[in-house]
N, C-alpha and C positions, 0 to 999 in steps of 0.2 A: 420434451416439451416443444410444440411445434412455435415457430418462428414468424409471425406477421410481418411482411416485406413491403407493403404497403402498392401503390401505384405507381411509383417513383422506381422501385425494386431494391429499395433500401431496408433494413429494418426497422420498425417503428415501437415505441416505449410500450410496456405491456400497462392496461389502464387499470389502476389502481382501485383494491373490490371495495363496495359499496356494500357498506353495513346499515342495517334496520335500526338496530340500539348501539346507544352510546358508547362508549370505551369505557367510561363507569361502571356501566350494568354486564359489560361483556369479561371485562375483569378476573372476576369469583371462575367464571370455569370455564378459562383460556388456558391453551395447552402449556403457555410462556407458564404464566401463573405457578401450574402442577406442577410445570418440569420445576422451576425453583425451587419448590414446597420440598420436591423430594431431594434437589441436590442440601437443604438444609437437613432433611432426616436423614439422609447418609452420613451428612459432616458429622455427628458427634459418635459413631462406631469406629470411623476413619481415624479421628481425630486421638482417641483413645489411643487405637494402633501405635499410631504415628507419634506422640507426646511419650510413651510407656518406650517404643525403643529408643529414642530420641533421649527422653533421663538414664535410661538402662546402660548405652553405651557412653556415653558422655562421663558419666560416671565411672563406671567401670574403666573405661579408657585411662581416665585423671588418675584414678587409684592406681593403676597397674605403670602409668610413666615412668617410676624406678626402676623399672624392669622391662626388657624387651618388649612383653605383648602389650604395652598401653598402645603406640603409634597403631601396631595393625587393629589394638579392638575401636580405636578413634574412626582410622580410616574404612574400616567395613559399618562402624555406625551410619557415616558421612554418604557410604554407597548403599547406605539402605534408606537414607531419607532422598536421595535423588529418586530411588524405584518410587518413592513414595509421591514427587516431586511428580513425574509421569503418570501417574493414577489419577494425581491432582487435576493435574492439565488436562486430561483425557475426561475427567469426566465433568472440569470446567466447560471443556468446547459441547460435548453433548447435551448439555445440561443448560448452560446459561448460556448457550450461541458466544463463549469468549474462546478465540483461537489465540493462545498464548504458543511463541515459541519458544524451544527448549534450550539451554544454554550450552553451550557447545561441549562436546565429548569430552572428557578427563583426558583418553589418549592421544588427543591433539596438544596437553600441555604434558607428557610424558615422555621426557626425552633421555633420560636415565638408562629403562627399560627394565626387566627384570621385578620381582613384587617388591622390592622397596620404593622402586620407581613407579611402581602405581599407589604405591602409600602416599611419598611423598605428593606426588601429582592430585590426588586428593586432597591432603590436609591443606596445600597453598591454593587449593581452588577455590575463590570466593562465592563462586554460584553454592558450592556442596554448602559452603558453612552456609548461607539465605535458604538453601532446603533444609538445614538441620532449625534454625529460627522460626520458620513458618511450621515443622511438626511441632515446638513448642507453644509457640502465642497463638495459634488454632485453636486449642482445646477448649482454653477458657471461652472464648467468641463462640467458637461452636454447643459450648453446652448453653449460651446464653439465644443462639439462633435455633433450636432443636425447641426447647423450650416457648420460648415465647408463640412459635410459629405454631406446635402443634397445639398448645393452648389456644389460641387465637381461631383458629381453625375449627376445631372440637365446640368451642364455647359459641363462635358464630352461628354455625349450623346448628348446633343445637339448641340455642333460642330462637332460630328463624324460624324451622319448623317444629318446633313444638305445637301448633297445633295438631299437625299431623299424628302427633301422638300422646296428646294430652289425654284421650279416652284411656289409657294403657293405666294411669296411676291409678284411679279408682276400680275397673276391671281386674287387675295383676297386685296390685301392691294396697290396697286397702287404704288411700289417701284421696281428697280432694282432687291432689294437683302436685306441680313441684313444690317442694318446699323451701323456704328460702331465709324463715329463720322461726326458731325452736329454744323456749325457756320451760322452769319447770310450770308456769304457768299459762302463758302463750303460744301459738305456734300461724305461720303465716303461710297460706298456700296462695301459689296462683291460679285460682282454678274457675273466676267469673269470664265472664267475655271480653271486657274489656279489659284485667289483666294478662291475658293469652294474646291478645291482640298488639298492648305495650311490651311483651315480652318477644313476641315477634318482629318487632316496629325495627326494638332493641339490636335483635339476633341480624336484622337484614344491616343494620349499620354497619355493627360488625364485621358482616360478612363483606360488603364494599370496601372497607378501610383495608383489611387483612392482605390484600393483595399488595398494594403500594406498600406497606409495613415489609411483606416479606420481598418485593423487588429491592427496597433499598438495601435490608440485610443481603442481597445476592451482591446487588453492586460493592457492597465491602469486603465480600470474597472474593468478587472478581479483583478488587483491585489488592488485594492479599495476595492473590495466585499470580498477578501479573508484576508485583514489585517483588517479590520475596523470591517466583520462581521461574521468571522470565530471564531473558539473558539481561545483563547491569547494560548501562547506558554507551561507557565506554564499548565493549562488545559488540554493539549493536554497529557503532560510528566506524571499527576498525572491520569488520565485514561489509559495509555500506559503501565502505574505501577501498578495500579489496575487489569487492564488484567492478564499483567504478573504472578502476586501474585498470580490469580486463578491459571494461568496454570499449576504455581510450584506446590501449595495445589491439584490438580488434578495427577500431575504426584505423589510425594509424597502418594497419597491413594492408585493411582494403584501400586505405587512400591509395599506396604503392603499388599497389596489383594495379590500380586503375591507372595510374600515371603510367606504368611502364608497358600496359594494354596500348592505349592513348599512341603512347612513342612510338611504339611497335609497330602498330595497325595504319598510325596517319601518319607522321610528318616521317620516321624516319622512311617507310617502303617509297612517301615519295620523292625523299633524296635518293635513297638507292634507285630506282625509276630513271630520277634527273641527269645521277650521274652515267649512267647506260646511254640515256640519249644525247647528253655532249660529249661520250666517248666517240660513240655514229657521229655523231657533227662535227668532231676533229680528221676523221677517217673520210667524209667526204667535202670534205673543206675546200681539198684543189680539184676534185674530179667532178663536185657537181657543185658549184658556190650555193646558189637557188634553192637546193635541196638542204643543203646546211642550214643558209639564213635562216629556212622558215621550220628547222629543229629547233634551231635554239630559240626563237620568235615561241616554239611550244613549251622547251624548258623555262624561260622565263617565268610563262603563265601557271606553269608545275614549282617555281621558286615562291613567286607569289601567295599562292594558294598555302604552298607550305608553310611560310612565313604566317599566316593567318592560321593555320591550327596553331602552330606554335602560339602565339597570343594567346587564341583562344587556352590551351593548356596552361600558359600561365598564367591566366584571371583566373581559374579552375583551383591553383595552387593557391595564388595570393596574390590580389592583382593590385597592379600598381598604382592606381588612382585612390584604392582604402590607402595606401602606407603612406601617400604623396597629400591626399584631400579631404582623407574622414569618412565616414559613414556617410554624411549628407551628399556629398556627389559621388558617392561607391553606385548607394544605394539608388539616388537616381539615373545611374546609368543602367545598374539590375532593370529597374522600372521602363527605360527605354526598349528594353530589349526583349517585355511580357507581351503577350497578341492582344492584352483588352489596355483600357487605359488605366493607369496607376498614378493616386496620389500619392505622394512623400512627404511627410513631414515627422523631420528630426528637431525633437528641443533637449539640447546636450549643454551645458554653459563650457563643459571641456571636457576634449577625446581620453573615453577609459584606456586599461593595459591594449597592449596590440592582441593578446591571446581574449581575452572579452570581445575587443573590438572584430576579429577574424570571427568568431564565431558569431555573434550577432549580424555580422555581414550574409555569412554562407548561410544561417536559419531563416532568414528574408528571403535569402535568394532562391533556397530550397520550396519555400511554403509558395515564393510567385511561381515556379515551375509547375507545380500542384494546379495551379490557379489555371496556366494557361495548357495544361496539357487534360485536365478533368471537371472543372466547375462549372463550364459553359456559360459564362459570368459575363457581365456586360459593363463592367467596371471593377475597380480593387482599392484601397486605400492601405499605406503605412505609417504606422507612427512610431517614434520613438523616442521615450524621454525617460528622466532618471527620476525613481521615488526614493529617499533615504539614500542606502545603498545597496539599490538593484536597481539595472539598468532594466524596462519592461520594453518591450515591441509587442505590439499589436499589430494583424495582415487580415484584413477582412476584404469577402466581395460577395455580390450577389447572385453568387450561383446558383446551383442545384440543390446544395448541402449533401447532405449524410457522409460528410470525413467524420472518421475514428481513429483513435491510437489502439485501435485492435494489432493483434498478434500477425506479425506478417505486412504490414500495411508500412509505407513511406513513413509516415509519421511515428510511427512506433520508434523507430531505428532512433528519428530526430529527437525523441523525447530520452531514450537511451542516452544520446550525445548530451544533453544538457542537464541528466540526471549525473555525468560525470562530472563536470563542473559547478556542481549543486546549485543546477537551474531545476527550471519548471516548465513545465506543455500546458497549454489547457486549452482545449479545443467546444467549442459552440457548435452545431453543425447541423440542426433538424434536417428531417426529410422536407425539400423544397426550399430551402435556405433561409436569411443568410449564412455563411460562416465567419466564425471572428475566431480566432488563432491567437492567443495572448502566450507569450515567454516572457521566463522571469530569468534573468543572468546576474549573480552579484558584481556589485562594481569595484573597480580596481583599479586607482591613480597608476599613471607611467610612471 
């Protein structure tokens, strides 16, 4: 799919198609629509399957627990509704666009090893036992969503177009019309104009309604497929933290890399430098005074200098006006120090943890570096103040726009850092601007 870059050479939003008829009338024979229809006339074959081993072993299993083979006929029932679990999900995502994840491997909680140790590691797996639950309470819902839908379906269309083939009753089957009710002395066809026309009127309601009916029964599979056979909640949070944790230990190495880069490159080479040329300035001390003086007249200015990265290296680490005066003159000294002009404004009633406060520090200072080295911006504003408990910053200016937390990009990295600390990014950024940068940081008393 080709990419629209716009004048700017940014990408710009793909525009959203424009339909002739309603979503009402486009409904009936929307591919969304079909695909549902059919993930319902699969559920009840599936469903069969899946309830039939599901009692078979469960049973069988309970029976046989006096004696050795119940645990393994339990634990192979339990590995056969997981396969079943994966058909599920598989043909949720294709079917009803729901991308559920799978709940983590058995041989990640198998530490035994050996086949009892995959026994066991199934029967204490809470996922296996929600896959064996979901092959039982499916059946009945699926014989009830099989049903209604293909009746619904059949019965629609074929009151809408019945005229289409209403000449057929009388031609083929020796009647009026359809018939619609029949005693030994009565019988009632629809076969004038105007009942073909109410029967049609009928069949098109139908036919409208039908689709909404069978979305809602999908959204109750979806949300079957996604509680019963997604990973539990816990699962989710202890993966989410395990992420996390890398990201910190990733940030944390690069910070070191970069400090001991920093050391290497600037202040120490130019002590080592310094000390070389007051070794020379001690060496001609008596034999040329004037040549000395104006060595160390140089070292001085190579002290100086050094002395200033070093500073600079340590605002970098954690500079001394956040630990000594807060955010509000941290941050207005970051804003001194941006090429466009920045407003500040901090409403804090009192300074969060130092580890909130460091990073709300460094995510300002990072987003004005953005500001003054890409937006071409002719001003900036920052705010920061506390909702609940989440401290929120805002860094807006009027630049150029199109920033992204695309893959690769400065900001990505920054939303990483703040997803470790269960923050938030959220970036504004059209092509031609403005941009507004909101982060969310939870709060944390000293």
């Amino acid at each position: 799919m080709a990419i629209d870059y716009g004048d700017h050479g940014y990408p710009t939003a793909p525009a959203e198609p424009h339909h002739r008829l309603p979503l009402v009338l486009r409904a009936p024979l929307s591919g969304r629509t079909w695909r549902a229809f059919l993930y319902l006339q699969l559920s009840l074959p599936i469903s069969i399957a899946g309830f039939t081993w599901a009692v078979t072993t469960v049973s069988l299993g309970l029976g046989l627990l006096v004696t050795f083979i119940g645990l393994p006929v339990l634990a192979l029932g339990l590995a056969g509704a997981r396969v079943l679990g994966t058909v599920e999900r598989t043909r949720a995502r294709l079917l009803l666009d729901a991308d559920v994840e799978g709940p983590l491997p058995v041989q990640a909680e198998n530490r035994n090893g050996g086949f009892m140790g995959w026994v066991w590691a199934l029967l204490k797996s809470g996922a296996s036992w929600r896959h064996m639950v979901y092959a039982v309470v499916q059946m009945p819902w699926a014989i009830c969503t099989f049903a209604a839908s293909l009746i619904l379906q059949i019965l629609g269309w074929g009151l809408f177009l019945y005229p289409a083939y209403q000449w057929m009753y009388p031609a083929w089957w020796g009647q009026p019309g359809m018939q619609v009710f029949s005693d030994r002395t009565h019988e009632i066809y629809l076969d004038n104009p105007f009942e073909v026309a109410a029967t049609s009127a009928v069949g098109l309601v139908i036919v409208l309604a039908t689709p909404w009916l069978i979305h809602g029964m999908a959204t109750m599979d979806r949300v079957l497929v996604k509680t019963l056979l997604g990973p539990s909640k816990l699962a989710v949070r202890v993966a989410r933290l395990e992420q996390d944790r890398g990201v910190v230990v990733d940030t944390a190495a690069a910070d070191l890399r970069r400090i001991e880069r920093d050391l290497h490159d600037g202040a120490q080479a130019r002590l080592v430098a310094l000390a070389m040329d007051l070794g020379l300035a001690k060496e001609k001390l008596l034999e040329d005074p004037e040549a000395a003086a104006k060595m160390v007249d140089e070292a001085h200015g190579e002290v100086k200098i050094a002395l200033q990265e070093l500073r600079d290296l340590a605002r970098g680490i954690h500079p001394a006006v956040l630990t000594d005066r807060g955010l509000d003159a941290a941050l207005s000294s970051v804003a001194g120090r941006c090429t466009v002009p920045v407003e500040v404004h901090v409403d804090l009633d009192r300074r969060p943890a130092p580890a909130i406060e460091g990073i709300a520090y460094f995510t300002v200072s990072e987003l004005l570096q953005n500001v003054s080295k890409h937006s071409r911006a002719r001003g900036a504003r920052v705010e920061v103040w506390r909702s609940g408990n989440r401290v929120m910053l805002q860094v807006w200016d009027d630049g150029r726009g199109g920033a992204s937390t695309a893959d690769g990009s400065g900001l990505a990295g920054l939303a990483e850092r703040l997803r470790s600390v269960d923050g938030l990014l959220l970036v504004d950024s059209p092509a031609g601007g403005p941009t507004t940068v909101t982060a969310e940081l939870p709060w944390r008393d000293r």
